[in-house]
C-alpha positions as CSV (number, residue, x, y, z in Angstrom):
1,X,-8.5,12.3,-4.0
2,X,-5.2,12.3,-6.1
3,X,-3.0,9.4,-5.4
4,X,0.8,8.6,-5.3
5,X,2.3,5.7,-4.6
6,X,6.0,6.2,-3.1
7,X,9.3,4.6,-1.9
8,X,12.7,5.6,-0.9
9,X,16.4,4.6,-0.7
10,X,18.4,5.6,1.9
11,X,22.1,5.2,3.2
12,X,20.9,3.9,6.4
13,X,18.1,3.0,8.6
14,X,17.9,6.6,10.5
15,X,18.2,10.0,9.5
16,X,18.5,11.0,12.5
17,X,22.3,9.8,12.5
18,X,22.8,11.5,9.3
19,X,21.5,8.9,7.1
20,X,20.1,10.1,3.5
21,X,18.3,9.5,0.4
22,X,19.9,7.8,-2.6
23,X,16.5,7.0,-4.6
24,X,13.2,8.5,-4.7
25,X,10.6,7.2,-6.9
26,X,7.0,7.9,-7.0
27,X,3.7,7.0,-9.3
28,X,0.7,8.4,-9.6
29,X,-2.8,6.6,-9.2
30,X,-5.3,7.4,-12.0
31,X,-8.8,5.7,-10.2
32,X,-8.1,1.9,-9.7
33,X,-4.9,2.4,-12.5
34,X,-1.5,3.2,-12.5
35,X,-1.1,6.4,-14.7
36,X,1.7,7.0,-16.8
37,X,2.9,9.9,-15.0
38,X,5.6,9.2,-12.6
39,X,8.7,11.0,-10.9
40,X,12.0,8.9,-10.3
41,X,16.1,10.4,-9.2
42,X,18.7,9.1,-8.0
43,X,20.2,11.0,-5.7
44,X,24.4,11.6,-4.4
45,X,24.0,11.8,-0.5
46,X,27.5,13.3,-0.3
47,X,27.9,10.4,2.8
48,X,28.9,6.9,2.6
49,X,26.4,4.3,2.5
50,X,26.5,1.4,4.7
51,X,27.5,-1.8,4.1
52,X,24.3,-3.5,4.6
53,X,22.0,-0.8,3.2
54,X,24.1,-1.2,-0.1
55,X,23.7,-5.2,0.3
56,X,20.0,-4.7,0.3
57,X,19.6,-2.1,-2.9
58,X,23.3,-2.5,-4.3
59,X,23.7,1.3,-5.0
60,X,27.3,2.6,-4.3
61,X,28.8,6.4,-3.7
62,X,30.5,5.7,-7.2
63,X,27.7,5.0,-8.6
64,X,26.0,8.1,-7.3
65,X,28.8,11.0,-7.2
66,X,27.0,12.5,-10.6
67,X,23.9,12.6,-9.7
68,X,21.8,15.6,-8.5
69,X,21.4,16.4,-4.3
70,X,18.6,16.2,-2.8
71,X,18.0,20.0,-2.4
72,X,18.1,20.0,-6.4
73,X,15.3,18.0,-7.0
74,X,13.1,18.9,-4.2
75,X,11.0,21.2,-6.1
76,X,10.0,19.5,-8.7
77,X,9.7,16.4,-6.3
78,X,6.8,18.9,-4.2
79,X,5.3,19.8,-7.3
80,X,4.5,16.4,-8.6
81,X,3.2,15.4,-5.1
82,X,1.4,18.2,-4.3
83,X,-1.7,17.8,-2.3
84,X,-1.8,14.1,-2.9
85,X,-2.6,11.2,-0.7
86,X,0.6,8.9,-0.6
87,X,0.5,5.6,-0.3
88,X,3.8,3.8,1.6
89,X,4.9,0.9,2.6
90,X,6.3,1.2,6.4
91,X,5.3,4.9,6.4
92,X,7.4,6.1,8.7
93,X,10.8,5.1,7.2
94,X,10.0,7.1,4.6
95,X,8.2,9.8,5.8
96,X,11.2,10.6,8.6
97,X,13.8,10.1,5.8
98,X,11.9,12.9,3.4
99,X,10.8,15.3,6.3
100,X,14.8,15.5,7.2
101,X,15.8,16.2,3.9
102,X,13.5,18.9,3.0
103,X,14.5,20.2,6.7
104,X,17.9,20.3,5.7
105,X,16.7,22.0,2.3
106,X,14.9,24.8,4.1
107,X,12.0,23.8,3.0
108,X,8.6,22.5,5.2
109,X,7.7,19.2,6.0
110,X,5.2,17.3,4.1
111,X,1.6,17.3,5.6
112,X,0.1,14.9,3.3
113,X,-2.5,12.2,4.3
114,X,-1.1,8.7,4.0
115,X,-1.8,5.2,3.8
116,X,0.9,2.7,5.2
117,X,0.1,-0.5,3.8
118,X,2.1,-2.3,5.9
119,X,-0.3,-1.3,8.6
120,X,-3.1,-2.4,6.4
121,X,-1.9,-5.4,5.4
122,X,-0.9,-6.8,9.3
123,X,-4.5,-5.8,9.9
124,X,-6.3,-7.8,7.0
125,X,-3.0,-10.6,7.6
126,X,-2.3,-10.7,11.6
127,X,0.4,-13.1,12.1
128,X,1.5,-13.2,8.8
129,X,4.6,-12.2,6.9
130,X,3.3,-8.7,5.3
131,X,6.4,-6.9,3.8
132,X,6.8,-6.5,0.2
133,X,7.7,-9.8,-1.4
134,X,5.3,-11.7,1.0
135,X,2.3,-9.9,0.1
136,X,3.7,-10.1,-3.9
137,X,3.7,-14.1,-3.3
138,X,-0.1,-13.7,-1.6
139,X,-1.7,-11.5,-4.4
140,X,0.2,-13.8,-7.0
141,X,1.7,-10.4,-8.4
142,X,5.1,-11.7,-10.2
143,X,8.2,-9.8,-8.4
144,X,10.5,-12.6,-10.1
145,X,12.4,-9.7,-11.0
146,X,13.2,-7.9,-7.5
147,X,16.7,-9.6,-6.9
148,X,17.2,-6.6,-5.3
149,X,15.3,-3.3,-3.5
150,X,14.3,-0.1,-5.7
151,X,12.7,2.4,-5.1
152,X,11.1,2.6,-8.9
153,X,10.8,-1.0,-9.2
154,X,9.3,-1.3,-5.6
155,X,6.6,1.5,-6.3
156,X,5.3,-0.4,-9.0
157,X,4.9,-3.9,-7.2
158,X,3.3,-1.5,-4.0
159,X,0.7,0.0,-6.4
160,X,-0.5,-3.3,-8.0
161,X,-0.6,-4.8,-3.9
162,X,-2.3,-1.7,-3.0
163,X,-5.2,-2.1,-5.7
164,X,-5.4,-6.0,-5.1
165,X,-5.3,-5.1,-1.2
166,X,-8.4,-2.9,-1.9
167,X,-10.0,-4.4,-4.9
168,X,-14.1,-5.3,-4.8
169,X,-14.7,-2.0,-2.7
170,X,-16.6,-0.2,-5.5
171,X,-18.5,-3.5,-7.1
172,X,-19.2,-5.2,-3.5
173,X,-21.3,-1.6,-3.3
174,X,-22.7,-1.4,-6.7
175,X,-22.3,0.9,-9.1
176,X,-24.9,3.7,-7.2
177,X,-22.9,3.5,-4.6
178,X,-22.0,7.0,-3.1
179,X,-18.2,8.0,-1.5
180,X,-20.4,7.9,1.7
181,X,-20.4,3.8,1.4
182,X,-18.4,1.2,2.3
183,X,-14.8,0.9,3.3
184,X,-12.0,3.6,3.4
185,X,-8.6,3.9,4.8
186,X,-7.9,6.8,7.4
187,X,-4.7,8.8,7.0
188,X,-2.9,6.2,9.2
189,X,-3.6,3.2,7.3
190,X,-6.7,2.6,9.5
191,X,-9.9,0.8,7.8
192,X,-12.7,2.6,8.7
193,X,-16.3,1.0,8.3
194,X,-18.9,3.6,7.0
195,X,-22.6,3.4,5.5
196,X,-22.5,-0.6,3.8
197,X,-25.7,-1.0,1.8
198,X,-27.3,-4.7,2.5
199,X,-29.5,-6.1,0.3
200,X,-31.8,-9.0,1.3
201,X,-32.3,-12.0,-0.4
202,X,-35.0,-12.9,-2.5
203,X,-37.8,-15.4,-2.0
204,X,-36.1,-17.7,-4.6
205,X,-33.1,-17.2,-3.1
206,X,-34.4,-18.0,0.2
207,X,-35.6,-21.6,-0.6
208,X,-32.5,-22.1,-3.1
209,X,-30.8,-21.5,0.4
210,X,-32.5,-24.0,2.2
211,X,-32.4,-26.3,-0.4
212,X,-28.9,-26.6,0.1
213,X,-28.5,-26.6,3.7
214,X,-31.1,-29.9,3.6
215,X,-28.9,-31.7,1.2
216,X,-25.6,-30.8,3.5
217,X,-27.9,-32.2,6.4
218,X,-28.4,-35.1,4.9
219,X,-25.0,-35.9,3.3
220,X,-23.3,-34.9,6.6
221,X,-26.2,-37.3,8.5
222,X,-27.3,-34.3,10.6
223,X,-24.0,-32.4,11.3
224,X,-24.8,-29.0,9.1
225,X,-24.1,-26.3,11.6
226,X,-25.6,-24.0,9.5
227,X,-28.8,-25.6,10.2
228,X,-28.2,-25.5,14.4
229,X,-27.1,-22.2,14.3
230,X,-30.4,-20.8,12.0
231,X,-32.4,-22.5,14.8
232,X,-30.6,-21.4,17.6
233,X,-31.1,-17.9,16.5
234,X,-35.0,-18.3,15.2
């Protein structure tokens, strides 16, 4: 399935108070690569923006009085999308922001499957820090350079978190393995566990194996859990 990665930025945190889009950017996911094809506006929300929204992406109504509405770029916004599975970060921000400006552009609301990678990241990280810049500093992916929120800049850090997030699927399987196997991500961000292949060990590998679990008996003078728990399950 066809892929983009996407991020918004808004005049405030709720639409539903009038709040609107200033930036949409989006990229599209070739395989496991970030393609060169990509769609990015600014946008004039014909609204003020509010004092801490601006601190967080330092985008003014100045700034943005020449730039096209919404309703202009719609269009073309749907048509690079188009049946694709999006990939967001906090979902619903972003989802509620664009389904209330393509209501207010007459236009229907998008029914595309999507992965939140927030929600995938609190459920491979529970208790940890999982927004953007947190999972940046755990994948070592260099954000040295986001002094400040975008939506272009912040779709291209997502997409290299979303591949390290969900690298090793494809080689942990091999390279037979079928789109029946392994792991997948439902459209809410959910990991869903399918058809895992397990391959045995060998004969060599078996005594290499116990090899080593005699040598950490002994070193450890008879504390190698490995070696109770084996016998408590034989």
């Amino acid at each position: 399935m066809r892929q983009i990665v996407l991020d918004t930025e808004t005049t405030g945190l709720d639409p539903k108070q009038g709040h609107r889009i200033i930036e949409v950017a989006a990229i599209e996911l070739d395989g496991r690569k970030v393609s060169e094809r990509m769609f990015h506006r600014y946008l004039n929300p014909e609204r003020d923006i509010d004092e801490g929204a601006a601190a967080v992406h330092g985008l003014t109504l100045d700034r943005l009085q020449d730039e096209p509405r919404f309703v202009e770029i719609a269009p073309t916004l749907l048509e690079f999308i188009g049946d694709a599975q999006l990939i967001i970060h906090n979902a619903p921000f972003d989802m509620g922001f664009l389904n209330a400006e393509l209501k207010l552009a007459g236009m229907p609301a998008l029914i595309n499957p999507v992965i939140d990678t927030l929600k995938v990241a609190k459920e491979l990280h529970p208790g940890k820090k999982n927004n953007l810049n947190a999972l940046c500093d755990r994948y070592m992916i260099d954000n040295s350079h986001r002094t400040l929120h975008g939506a272009l800049l912040d779709t291209e850090l997502l997409a290299e978190v979303y591949l390290a997030m969900t690298r090793g699927q494809e080689s942990l399987l091999g390279e037979e393995a079928s789109e029946e196997d392994g792991v997948q991500f439902s459209a809410t961000g959910e990991a869903i566990l399918l058809h895992v292949r397990v391959l045995p060990a060998s004969e060599e590998e078996l005594v290499l194996h116990e090899t080593q679990l005699a040598d950490i008996e002994k070193a450890s003078k008879g504390a190698c859990v490995w070696k109770r728990l084996a016998g408590a399950e034989a």
